[in-house]
C-alpha positions in Angstrom: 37.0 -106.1 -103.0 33.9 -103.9 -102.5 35.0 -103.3 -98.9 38.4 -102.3 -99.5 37.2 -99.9 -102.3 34.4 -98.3 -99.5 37.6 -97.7 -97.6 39.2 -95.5 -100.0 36.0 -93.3 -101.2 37.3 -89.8 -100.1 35.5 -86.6 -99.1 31.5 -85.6 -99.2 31.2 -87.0 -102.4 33.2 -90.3 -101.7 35.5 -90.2 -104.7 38.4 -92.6 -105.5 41.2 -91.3 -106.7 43.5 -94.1 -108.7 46.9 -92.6 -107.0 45.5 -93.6 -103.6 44.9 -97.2 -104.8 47.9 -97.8 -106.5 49.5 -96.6 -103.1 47.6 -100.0 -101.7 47.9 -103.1 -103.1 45.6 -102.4 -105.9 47.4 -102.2 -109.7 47.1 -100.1 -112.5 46.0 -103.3 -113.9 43.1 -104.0 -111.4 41.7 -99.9 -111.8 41.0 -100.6 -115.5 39.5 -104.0 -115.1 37.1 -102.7 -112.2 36.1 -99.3 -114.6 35.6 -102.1 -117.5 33.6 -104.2 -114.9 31.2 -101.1 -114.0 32.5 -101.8 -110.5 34.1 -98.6 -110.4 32.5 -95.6 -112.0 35.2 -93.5 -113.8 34.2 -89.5 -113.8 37.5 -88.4 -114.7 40.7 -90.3 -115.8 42.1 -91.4 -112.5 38.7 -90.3 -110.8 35.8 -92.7 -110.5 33.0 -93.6 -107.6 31.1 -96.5 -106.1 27.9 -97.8 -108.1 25.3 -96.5 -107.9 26.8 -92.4 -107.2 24.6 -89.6 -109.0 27.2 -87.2 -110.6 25.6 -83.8 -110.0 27.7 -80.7 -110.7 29.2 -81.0 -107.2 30.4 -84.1 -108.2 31.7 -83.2 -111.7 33.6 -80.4 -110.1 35.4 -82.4 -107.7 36.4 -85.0 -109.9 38.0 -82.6 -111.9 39.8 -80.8 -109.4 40.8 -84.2 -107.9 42.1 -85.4 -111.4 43.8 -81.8 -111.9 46.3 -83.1 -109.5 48.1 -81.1 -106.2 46.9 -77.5 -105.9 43.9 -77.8 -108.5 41.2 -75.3 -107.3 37.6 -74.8 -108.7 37.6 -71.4 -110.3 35.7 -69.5 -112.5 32.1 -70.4 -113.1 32.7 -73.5 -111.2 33.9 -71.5 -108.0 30.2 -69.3 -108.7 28.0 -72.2 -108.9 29.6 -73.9 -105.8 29.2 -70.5 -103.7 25.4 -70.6 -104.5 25.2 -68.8 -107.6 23.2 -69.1 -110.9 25.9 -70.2 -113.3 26.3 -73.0 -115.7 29.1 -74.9 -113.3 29.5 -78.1 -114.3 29.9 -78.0 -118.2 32.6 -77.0 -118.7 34.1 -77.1 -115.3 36.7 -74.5 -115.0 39.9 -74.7 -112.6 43.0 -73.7 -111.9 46.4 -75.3 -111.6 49.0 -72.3 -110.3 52.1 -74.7 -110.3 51.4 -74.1 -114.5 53.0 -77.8 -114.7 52.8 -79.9 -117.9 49.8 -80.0 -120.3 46.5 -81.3 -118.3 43.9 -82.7 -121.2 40.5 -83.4 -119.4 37.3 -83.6 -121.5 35.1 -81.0 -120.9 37.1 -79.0 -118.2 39.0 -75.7 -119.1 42.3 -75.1 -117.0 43.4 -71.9 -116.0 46.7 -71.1 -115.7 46.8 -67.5 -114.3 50.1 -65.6 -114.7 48.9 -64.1 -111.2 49.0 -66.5 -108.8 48.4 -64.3 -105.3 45.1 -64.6 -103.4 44.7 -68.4 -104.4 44.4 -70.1 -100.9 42.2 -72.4 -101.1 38.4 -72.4 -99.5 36.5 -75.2 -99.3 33.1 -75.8 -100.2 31.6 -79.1 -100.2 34.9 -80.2 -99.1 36.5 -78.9 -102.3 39.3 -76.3 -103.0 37.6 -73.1 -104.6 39.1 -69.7 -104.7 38.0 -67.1 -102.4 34.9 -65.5 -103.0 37.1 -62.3 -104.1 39.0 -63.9 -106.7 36.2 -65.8 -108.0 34.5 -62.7 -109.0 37.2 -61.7 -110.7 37.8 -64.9 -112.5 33.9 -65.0 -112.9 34.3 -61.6 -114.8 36.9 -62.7 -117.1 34.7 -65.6 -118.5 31.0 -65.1 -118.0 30.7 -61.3 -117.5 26.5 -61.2 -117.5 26.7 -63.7 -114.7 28.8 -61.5 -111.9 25.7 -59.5 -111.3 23.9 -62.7 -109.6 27.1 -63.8 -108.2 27.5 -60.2 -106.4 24.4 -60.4 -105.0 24.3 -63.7 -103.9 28.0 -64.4 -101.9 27.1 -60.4 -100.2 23.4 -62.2 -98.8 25.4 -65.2 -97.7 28.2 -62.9 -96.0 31.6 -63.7 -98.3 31.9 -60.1 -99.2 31.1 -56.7 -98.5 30.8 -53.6 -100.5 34.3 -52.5 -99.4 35.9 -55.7 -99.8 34.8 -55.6 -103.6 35.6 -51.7 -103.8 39.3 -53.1 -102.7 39.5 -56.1 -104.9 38.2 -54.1 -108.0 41.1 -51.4 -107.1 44.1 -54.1 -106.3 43.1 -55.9 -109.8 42.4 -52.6 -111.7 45.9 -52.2 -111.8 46.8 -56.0 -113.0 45.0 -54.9 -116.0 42.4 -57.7 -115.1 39.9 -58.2 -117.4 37.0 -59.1 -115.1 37.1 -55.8 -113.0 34.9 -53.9 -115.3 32.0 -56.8 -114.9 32.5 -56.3 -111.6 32.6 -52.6 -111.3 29.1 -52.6 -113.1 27.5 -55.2 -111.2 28.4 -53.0 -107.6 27.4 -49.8 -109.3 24.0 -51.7 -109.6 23.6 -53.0 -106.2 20.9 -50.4 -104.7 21.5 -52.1 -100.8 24.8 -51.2 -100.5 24.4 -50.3 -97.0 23.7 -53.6 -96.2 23.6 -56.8 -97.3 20.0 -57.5 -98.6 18.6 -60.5 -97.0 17.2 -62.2 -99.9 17.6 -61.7 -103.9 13.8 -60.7 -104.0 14.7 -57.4 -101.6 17.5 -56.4 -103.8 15.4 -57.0 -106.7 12.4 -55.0 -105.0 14.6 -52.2 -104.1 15.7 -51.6 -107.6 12.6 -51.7 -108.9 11.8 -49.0 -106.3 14.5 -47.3 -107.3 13.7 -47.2 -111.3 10.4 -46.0 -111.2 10.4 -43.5 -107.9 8.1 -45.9 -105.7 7.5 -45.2 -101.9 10.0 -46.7 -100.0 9.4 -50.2 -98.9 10.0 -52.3 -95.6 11.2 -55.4 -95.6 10.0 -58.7 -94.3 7.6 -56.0 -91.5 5.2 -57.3 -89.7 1.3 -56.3 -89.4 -1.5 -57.8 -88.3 0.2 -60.7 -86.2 1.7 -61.6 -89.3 4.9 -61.5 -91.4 4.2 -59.8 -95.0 7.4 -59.8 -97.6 6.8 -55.5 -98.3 5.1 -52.9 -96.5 5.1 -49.8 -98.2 5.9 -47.5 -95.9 3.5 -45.4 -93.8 0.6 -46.5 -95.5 -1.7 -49.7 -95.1 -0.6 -51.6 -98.3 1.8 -54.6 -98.3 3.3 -56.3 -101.4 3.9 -60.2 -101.3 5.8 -61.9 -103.9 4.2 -65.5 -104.8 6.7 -68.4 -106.1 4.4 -71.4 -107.3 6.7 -73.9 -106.1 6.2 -72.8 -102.2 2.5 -71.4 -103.0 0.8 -73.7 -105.8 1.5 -77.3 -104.7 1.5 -76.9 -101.0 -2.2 -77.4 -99.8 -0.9 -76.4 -96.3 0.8 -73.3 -97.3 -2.0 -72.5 -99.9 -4.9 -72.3 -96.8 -2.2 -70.4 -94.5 -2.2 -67.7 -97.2 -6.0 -67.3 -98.0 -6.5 -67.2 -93.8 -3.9 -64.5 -93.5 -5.2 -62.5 -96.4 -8.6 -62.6 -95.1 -7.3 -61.5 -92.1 -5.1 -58.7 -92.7 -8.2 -57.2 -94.8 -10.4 -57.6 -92.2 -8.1 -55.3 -90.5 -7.6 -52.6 -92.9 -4.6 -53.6 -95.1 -4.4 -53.6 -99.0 -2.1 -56.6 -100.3 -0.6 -56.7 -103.6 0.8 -59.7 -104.9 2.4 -60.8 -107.8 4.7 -63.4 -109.3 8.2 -63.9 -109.1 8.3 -63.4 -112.9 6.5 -60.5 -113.3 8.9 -58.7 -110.7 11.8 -60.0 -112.5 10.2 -59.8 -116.3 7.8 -56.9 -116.1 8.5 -54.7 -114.0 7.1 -51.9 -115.0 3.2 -53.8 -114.7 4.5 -54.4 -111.6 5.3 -50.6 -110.6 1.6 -49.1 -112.2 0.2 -51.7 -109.9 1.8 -50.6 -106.6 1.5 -46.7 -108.0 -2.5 -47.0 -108.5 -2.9 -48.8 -105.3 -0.8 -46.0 -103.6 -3.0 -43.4 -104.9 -6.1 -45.1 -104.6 -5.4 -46.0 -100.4 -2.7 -43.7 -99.8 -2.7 -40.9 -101.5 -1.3 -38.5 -99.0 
């Protein structure tokens, strides 16, 4: 029985669904008795994996889409966590169901039932139906408005969207009276790199801070000294590195490629300034009289 059951596990996260079984020559009947056994672990009614299967968020997320039936996407918070961003995704999951069929009662899962039901091709992520990066902003803005910030930032660093693209979207849904366009309308008017794309959350986040309290300008990942340094203020010898103490703290390797390099860039004239990811995010202002009295202490033309 296990063998036939390994033959139906669908997808990355090798899901059953109970339709497919009862397809085969598997019963109603037989489902329940191998949930009650524990030989099939049920997620979602109708849903369930193989012992042993670790249900992360991803998981959660596609058993619910996959119990939501034909045409179910992952929207919402859930589309923003599976597109890489910081968002509670997986409690409740939210979808959408555009065929707005019969009631759909799943615990903990919200369904969406959008009167506007354009722009919903599915993407897939993780091998489950999302909405497009576009939409999901919108959708994000609708539910979990402090969130869209993050999620702009993150889908234009991966490459989903650009500035235009979101200028477009936030104009096309304007006029839908959509509720999430003013989330996202802030969130772009506070994206400083809108040039480009930045190339990490830490630039953007640098770039602001620059921004707020009139700092030099600042180069990105440059490189001095034979090495890479994460900001180089600009014509002057004093770099800023950023320190996260899950790369830096526990890594013994990491920790004595650091001190060497320090040592070194020293030895050759250059000022580093480092601080934690927190206080960049949590104080910045300690951050900016820092880099300020540096600059005017080794730079002050």
């Amino acid at each position: 029985m296990m063998y036939e059951l390994e033959r139906f596990a669908r997808g990355e996260n090798r899901l059953i669904g109970r339709s497919e079984l009862l397809r085969s020559t598997i019963s109603a009947s037989t489902w329940s008795r191998l949930v009650r056994d524990g030989r099939l672990i049920e997620i979602f009614p109708g849903v369930a994996g193989l012992p042993g299967i670790t249900i992360s968020p991803v998981v959660r997320i596609d058993a619910a889409v996959r119990a939501a039936g034909r045409g179910a996407l992952a929207s919402h918070r859930s589309a923003a966590y599976l597109y890489g961003a910081t968002v509670i995704g997986d409690n409740p999951v939210d979808l959408i169901r555009p065929d707005r069929g019969g009631a759909l009662c799943l615990p903990d899962v919200v369904v969406h039932r959008p009167v506007d039901c354009k722009e919903l091709q599915p993407r897939f992520v993780n091998g489950i139906p999302v909405t497009n990066p576009l939409r999901t902003l919108v959708d994000l803005g609708a539910v979990a408005p402090q969130s869209v910030e993050e999620c702009l930032m993150k889908m234009r660093i991966d490459g989903h969207v650009s500035v235009s693209a979101v200028d477009m979207a936030i104009a096309r849904h304007s006029k839908k009276g959509r509720r999430g366009t003013i989330a996202i309308r802030q969130a772009l008017a506070h994206q400083v790199l809108r040039a480009r794309p930045p190339d990490s959350v830490l630039e953007e986040k640098m770039a602001r801070l620059c921004a707020r309290y009139k700092l030099p300008s600042m180069e990105f990942h440059a490189r001095i000294g034979g090495y890479e340094v994460d900001f180089l203020i600009t014509d002057t010898n004093i770099y800023v590195e950023c320190d996260g103490w899950e790369f830096h703290g526990l890594n013994r390797e990491q920790f004595e490629f650091d001190r060497k390099r320090n040592a070194d860039l020293l030895g050759q004239g250059f000022i580093g300034l480092k601080f934690t990811w927190l206080q960049i995010v949590r104080n910045p202002q300690y951050v900016a009289r820092m880099i300020t009295q540096a600059v005017e202490k080794w730079a002050p033309k």
